[in-house]
C-alpha positions as CSV (number, residue, x, y, z in Angstrom):
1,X,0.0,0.0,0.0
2,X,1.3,3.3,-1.1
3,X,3.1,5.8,2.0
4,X,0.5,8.5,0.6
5,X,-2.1,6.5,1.9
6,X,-1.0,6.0,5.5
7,X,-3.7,8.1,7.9
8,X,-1.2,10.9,9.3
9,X,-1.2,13.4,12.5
10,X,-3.3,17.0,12.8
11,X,-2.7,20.0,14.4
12,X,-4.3,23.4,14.1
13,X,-3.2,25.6,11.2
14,X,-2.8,28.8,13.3
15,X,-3.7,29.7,16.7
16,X,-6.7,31.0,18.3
17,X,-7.5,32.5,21.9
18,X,-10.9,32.6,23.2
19,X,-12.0,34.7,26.2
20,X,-15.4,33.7,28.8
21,X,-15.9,33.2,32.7
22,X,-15.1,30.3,34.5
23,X,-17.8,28.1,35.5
24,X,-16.2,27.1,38.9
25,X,-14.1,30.1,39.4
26,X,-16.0,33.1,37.9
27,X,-13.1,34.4,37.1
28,X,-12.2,36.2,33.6
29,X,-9.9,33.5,31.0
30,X,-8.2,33.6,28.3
31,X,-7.4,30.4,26.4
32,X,-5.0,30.2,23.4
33,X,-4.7,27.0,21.4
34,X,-1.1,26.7,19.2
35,X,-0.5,24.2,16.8
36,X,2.1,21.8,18.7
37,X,4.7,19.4,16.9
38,X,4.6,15.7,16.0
39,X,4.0,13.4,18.5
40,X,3.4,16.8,21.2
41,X,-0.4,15.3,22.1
42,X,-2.3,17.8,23.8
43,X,0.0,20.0,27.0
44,X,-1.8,22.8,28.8
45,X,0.7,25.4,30.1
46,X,-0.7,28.0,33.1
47,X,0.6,30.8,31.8
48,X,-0.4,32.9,34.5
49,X,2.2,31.2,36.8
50,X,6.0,31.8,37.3
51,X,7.8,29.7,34.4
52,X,4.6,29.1,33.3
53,X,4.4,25.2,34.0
54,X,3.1,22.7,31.7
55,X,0.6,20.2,32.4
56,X,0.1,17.1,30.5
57,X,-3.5,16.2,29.3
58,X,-3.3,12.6,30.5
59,X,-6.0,10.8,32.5
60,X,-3.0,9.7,35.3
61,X,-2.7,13.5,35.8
62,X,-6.7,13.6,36.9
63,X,-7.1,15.1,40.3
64,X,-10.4,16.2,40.8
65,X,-13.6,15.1,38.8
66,X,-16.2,17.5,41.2
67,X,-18.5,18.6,38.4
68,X,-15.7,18.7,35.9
69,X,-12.3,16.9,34.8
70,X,-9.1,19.2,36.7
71,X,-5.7,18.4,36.2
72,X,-2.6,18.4,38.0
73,X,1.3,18.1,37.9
74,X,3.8,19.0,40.0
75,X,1.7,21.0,42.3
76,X,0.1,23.2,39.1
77,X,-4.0,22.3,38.5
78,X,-6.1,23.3,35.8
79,X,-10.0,22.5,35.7
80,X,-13.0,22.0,33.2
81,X,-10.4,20.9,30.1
82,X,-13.4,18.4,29.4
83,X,-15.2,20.7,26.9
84,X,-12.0,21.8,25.4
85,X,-10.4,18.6,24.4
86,X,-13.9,17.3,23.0
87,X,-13.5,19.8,20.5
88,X,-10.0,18.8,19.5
89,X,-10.7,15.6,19.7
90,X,-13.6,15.4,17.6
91,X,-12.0,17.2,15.1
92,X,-9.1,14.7,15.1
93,X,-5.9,16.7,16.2
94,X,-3.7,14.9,17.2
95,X,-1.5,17.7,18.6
96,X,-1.9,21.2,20.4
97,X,-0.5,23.1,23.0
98,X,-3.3,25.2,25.2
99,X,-2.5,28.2,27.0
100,X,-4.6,29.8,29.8
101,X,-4.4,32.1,32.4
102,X,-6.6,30.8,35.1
103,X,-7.3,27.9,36.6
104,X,-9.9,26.5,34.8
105,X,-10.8,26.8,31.1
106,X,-13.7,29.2,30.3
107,X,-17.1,27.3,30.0
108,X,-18.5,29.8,27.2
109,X,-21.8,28.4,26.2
110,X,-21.4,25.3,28.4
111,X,-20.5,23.4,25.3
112,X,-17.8,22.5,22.8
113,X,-19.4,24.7,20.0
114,X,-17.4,27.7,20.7
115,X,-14.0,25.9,20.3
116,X,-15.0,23.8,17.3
117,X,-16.2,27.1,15.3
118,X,-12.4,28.7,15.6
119,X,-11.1,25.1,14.7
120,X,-12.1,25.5,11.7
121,X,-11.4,29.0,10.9
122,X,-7.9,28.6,12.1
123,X,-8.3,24.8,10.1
124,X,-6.1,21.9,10.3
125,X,-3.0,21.0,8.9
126,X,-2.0,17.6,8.2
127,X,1.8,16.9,9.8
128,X,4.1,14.6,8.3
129,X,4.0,11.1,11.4
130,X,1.8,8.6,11.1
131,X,-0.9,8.4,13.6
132,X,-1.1,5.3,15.6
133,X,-4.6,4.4,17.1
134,X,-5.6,2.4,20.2
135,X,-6.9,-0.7,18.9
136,X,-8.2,-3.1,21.9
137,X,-7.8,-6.6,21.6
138,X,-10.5,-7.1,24.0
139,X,-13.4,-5.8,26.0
140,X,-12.5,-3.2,28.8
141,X,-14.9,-2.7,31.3
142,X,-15.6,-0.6,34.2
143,X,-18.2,-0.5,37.0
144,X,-19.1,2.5,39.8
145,X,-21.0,0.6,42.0
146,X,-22.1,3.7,44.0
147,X,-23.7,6.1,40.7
148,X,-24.2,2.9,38.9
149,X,-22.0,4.0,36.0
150,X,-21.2,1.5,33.4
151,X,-18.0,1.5,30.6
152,X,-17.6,-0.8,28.1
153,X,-14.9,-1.0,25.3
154,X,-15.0,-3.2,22.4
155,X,-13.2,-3.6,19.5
156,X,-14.6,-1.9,16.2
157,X,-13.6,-0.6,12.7
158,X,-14.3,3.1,13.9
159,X,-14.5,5.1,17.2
160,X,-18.1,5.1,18.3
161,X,-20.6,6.1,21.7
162,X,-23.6,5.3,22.8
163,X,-24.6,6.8,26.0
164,X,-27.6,6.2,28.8
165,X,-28.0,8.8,31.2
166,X,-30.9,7.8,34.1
167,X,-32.4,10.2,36.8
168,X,-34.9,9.8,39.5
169,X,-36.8,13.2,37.5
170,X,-40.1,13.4,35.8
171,X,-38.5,16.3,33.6
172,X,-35.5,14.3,33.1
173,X,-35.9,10.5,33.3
174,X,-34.0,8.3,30.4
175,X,-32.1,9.1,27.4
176,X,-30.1,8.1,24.8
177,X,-27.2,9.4,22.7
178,X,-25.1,8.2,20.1
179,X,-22.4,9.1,17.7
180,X,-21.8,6.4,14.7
181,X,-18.3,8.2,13.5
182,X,-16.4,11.1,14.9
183,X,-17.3,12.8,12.2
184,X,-20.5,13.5,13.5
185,X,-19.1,15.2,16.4
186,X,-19.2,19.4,14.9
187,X,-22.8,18.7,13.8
188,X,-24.9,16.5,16.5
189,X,-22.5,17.2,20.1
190,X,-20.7,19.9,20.2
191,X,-23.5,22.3,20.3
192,X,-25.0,20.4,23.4
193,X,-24.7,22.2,26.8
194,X,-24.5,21.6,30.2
195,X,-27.3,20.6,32.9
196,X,-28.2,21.1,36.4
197,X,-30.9,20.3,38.4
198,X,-32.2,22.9,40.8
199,X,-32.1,21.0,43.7
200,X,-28.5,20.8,43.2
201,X,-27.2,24.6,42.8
202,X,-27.5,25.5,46.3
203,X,-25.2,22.7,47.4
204,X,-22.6,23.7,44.9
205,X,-22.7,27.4,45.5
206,X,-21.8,26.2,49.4
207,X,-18.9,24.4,48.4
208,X,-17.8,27.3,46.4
209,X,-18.9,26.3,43.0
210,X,-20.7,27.2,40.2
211,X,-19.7,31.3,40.7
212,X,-19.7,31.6,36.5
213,X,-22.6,29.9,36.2
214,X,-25.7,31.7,34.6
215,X,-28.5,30.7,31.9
216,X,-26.2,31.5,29.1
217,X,-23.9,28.7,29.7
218,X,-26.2,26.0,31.1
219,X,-29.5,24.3,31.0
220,X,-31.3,24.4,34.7
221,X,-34.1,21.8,35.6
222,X,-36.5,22.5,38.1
223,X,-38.2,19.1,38.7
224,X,-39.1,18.5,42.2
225,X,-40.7,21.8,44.3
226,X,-38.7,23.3,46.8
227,X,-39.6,26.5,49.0
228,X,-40.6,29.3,47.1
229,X,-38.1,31.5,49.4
230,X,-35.5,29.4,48.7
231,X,-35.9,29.3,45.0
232,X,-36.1,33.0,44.8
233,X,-32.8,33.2,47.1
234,X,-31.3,30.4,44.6
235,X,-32.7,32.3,41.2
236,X,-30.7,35.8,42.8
237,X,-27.4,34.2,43.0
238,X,-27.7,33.0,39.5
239,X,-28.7,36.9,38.4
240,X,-31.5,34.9,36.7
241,X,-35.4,36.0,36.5
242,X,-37.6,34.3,39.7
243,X,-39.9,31.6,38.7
244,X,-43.2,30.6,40.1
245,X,-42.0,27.7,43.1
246,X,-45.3,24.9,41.3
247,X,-44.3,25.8,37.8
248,X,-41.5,22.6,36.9
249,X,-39.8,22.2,34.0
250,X,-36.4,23.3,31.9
251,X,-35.2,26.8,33.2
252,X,-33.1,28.5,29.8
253,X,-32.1,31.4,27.6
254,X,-32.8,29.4,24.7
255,X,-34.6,26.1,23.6
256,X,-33.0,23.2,23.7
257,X,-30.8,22.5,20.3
258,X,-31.5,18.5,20.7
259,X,-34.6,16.7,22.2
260,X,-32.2,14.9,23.9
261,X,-29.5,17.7,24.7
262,X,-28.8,16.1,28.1
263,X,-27.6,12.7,27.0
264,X,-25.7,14.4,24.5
265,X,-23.6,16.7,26.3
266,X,-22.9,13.5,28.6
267,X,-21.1,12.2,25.4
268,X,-19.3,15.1,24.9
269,X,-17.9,15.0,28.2
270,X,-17.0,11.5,28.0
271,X,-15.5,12.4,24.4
272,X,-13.5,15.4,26.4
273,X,-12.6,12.7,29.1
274,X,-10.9,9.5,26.9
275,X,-9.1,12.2,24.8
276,X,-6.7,12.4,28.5
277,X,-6.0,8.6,26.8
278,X,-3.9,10.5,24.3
279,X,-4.4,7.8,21.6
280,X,-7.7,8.1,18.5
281,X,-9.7,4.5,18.8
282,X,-10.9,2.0,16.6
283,X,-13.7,0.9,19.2
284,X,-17.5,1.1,20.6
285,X,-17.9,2.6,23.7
286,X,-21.1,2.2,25.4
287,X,-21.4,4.3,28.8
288,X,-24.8,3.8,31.3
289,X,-25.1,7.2,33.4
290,X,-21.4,8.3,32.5
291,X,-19.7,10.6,34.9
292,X,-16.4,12.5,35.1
293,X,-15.5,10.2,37.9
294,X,-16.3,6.8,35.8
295,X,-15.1,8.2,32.8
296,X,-11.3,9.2,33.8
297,X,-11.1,6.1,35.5
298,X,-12.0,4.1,32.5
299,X,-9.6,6.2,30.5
300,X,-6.9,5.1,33.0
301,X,-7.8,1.5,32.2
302,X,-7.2,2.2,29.0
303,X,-4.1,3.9,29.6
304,X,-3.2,0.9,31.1
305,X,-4.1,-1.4,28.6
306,X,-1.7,0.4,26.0
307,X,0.9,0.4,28.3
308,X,0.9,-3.2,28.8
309,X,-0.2,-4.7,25.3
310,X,0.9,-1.6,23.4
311,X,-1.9,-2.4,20.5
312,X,-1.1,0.7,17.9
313,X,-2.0,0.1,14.7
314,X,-0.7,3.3,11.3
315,X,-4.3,3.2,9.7
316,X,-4.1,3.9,6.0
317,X,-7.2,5.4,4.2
318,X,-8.5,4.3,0.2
């Protein structure tokens, strides 16, 4: 088979900075992504610190998975890269080196679309390695017995997800996602935002979360009454308009983009998780009620797997 033929790494073209809030933080980021050399994967450098450490986007460097991925390396952290990497992942570059100067990416619209939109005005450019893919030799499996999460691997001709999420919620019960081919990522998941149920924003706001959070960047669901003082205190921390306490359903700036919006952004945070692999996949996942927890931890078995077995496969392309 001809060397022309042989599937071959990505990086961006030119870079690209983005400025938003931070969803944990509330503070004011700036994120730049550079094209990064062969074989470079994806680094995250704080470059609001002295020397301006680099941090490697690798599933052994999860520290925290509290309502987002953070990582950490030699005493440096850097939080919610989940929505991030999703978009370089599903737009197949294989190498990029992110700058920020905070400690957390900015959540922008609480989804992937943001990032994928200057992807492609910066484009890609195809670099001269071959890219070697993950290929698993057999099912990998993981199991949270305490949220009930559920990972499978299995070997396939082309990376693919089908997701489950389930909730004790009359507004938000069971659904389904599913991406066939990464190629499907720009179009059906990374527009798709991120949720919250009422009932858990004041909890977060206690623990110090959530300060960038607002209707712009996030899909609230009110299914199960609480106190209409409460609700009113809750709806004034968010700088959002007060609802009526016995009126449930989706609280939002804008309609949902999918019927099933929820389930989807779940798969675009477990797309943003296995990217800390470092390694493209020929495989099905299927994920039941995936979570940043279950999903790092499963990218870790994977991590693992390649480590021991080292199953890369050059792909070539007719």
């Amino acid at each position: 088979m001809e060397e022309r033929n042989i599937i071959r790494q990505r990086t961006l073209n030119e870079k690209f900075s983005l400025k938003g809030k931070g969803l944990h933080t509330g503070l004011n980021v700036t994120i730049t992504f550079n094209p990064a050399p062969e074989n470079h994967g994806y680094k995250i450098r704080r470059v609001d610190l002295p020397g301006q450490p680099v941090i490697e986007a690798s599933a052994e460097n999860v520290i925290s998975t509290n309502r987002g991925t953070a990582l950490s390396s030699n005493g440096i952290q850097v939080g919610t890269v989940e929505h991030g990497l999703a978009a370089l992942y599903g737009n197949e570059i294989d190498n990029c080196l992110i700058e920020v100067d905070a400690p957390e990416f900015p959540v922008l619209d609480g989804s992937s679309i943001e990032y994928v939109k200057e992807i492609l005005i910066s484009g890609i450019r195809e670099q001269t390695a071959p890219r070697e893919y993950y290929v698993p030799k057999e099912k990998i499996a993981y199991k949270d017995e305490v949220s009930g999460a559920h990972l499978i691997l299995l070997p396939a001709n082309n990376f693919n997800v089908q997701t489950q999420i389930v909730f004790d919620s009359e507004i938000l019960n069971i659904q389904s996602a599913h991406l066939s081919d990464i190629s499907e990522f720009n179009g059906e998941i990374a527009w798709c935002r991120t949720f919250v149920f009422v009932r858990e924003i004041e909890s977060l706001i206690e623990n110090g979360l959530i300060k960038g959070g607002n209707l712009g960047n996030a899909i609230v669901i009110y299914d199960k009454p609480i106190e209409q003082k409460l609700l009113d205190k809750l709806a004034d921390s968010m700088h959002v308009k007060r609802k009526n306490s016995g009126e449930l359903g989706y609280i939002m700036n804008e309609s949902l983009r999918f019927p099933n919006e929820p389930a989807r952004h779940k798969l675009l945070d477990l797309i943003g998780d296995i990217a800390l692999t470092g390694k493209f996949i020929k495989g099905t996942v299927v994920a039941v009620c995936p979570g940043h927890k279950a999903n790092t931890v499963f990218a870790r078995a994977i991590l693992e797997d390649i480590k021991k077995n080292s199953p890369l496969q050059t792909v070539f392309y007719f």
